[in-house]
Each structure stands twice: as C-alpha cells, then as structure tokens.
C-alpha positions as CSV (number, residue, x, y, z in Angstrom):
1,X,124.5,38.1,217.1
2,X,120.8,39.1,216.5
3,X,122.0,41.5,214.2
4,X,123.1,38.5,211.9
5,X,120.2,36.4,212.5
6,X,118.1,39.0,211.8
7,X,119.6,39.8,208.5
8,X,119.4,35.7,207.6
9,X,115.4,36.0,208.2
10,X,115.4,39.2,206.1
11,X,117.0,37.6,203.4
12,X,114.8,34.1,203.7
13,X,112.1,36.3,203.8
14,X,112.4,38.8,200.6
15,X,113.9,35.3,198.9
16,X,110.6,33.6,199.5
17,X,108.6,37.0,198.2
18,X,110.9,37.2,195.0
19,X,110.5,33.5,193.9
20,X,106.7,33.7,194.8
21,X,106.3,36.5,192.4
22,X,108.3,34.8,189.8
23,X,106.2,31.8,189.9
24,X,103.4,33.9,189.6
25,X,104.8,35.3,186.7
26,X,105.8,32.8,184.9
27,X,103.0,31.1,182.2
28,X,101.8,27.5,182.8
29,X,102.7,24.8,184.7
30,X,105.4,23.4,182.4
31,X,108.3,25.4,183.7
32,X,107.1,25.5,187.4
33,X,108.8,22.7,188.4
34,X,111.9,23.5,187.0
35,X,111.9,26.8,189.3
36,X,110.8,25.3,192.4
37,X,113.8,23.0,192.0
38,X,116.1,25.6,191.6
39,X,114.7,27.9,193.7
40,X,114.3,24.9,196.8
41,X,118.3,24.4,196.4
42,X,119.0,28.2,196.6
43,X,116.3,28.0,199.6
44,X,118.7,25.1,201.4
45,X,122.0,27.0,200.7
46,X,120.3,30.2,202.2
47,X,119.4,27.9,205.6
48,X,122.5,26.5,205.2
49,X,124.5,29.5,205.3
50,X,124.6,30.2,209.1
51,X,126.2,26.8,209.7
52,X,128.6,26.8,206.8
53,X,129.7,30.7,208.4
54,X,130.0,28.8,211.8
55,X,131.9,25.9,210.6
56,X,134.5,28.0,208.2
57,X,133.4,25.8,205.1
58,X,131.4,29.4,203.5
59,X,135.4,30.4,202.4
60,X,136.9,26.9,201.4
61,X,133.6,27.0,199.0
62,X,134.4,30.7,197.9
63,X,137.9,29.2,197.6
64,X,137.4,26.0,195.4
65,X,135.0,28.3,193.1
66,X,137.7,31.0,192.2
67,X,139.9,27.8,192.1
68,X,137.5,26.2,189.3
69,X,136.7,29.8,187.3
70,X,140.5,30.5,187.9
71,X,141.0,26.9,185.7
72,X,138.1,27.2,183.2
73,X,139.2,30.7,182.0
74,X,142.7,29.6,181.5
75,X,141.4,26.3,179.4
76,X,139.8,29.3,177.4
77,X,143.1,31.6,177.5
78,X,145.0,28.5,175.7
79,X,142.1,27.5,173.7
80,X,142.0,30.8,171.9
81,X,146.2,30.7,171.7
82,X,146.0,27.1,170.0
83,X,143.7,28.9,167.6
84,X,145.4,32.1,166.5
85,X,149.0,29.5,166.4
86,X,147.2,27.7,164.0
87,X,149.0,28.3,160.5
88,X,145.7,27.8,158.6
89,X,143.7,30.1,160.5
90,X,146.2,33.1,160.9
91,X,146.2,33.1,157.1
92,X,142.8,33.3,156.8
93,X,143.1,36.0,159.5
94,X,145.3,38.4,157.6
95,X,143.4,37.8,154.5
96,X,140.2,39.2,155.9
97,X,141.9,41.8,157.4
98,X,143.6,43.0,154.3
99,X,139.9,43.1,152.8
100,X,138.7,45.2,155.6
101,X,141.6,48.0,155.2
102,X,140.6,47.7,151.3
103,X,138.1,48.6,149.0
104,X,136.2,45.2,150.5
105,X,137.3,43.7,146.6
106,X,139.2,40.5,146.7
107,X,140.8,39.9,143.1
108,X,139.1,36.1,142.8
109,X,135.6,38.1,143.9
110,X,134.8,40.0,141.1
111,X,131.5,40.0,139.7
112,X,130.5,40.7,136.0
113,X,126.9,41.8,134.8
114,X,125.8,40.7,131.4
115,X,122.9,43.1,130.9
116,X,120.3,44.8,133.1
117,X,117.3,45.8,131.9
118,X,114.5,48.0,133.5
119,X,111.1,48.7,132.8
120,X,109.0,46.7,130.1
C-alpha cells in the first residue's frame, strides 16, 4: 500500500520536474499555454489514476483504446485494399514497376537534343 502511493508521488513529482523544464525550454510565451493545457490534463489523469485503479475503470479505458486503435487500423487495412482493387491505379502500378526493372525509358518518354554547344 505505501509502496504504491509512494510510487504515485514519485511519478507526480519527476512529472512536475519534466514539464517545468520543458516550459523553461520552450521560447516565448506563445506556445506556453498550449503546454500548460496539455500538460494540466496529463497532471489530472496522473491524480486520477489511484481512483480509476481502485474503481477498475484504469482497464475498461485500456480496453475501449485497443478497441478504437483495433478499429482505426482496420479502416486503414481496407482503405489501402480499396486502393490497390482499384483497376486505374493497379495499372498505373505495374507500369511504374516495369520502368523500375528497366532501363528507367518509357517508349512515349524519349527525349531528342537538337544541338549542344559549349564554349563561346
């Protein structure tokens, strides 16, 4: 029991000692109060987090998280398969890959030089 409320002081503590230094660090005023916002609702979650432990809600958070990334990578899984499907695309696909296994020429690119001339 101290052991775990001695390791949630520790980690308010070195919180407040990393975001001090990082407002140090960071020029002007203009972005200040963009990382005191963010860093005051990292600063409630941290004091939040013996209660959420207590309470059981810590894993139905963890849970609806790997429940959204779960459904935002598999948007981008079919995303990526409606793409490569697409009959206009996959040509153009297999066109620029037969010019990368080539000479890099395509027949329609061909480029003609009237005369050069160097020196006065």
């Amino acid at each position: 029991m101290f052991q775990q409320i001695y390791s949630w002081i520790q980690d308010i503590t070195v919180y407040l000692i990393v975001t001090a230094a990082i407002m140090h660090a960071v020029p002007g005023k203009d972005y200040g109060k963009y990382i005191r916002f963010f860093s005051g609702l990292i600063l409630i979650l941290l004091l939040a987090t013996p209660l959420l432990n207590l309470t059981g809600m810590k894993e139905r958070f963890e849970t609806l998280y790997r429940n959204n990334e779960y459904e935002l990578e598999k948007q981008e899984i079919e995303r990526v398969e409606e793409l490569y499907t697409d009959p206009v695309l996959s040509d153009h696909l297999r066109m620029d890959k037969n010019i990368q296994e080539g000479d890099g020429r395509d027949e329609n690119s061909r480029i003609e030089v009237g005369e050069i001339e160097i020196g006065q």
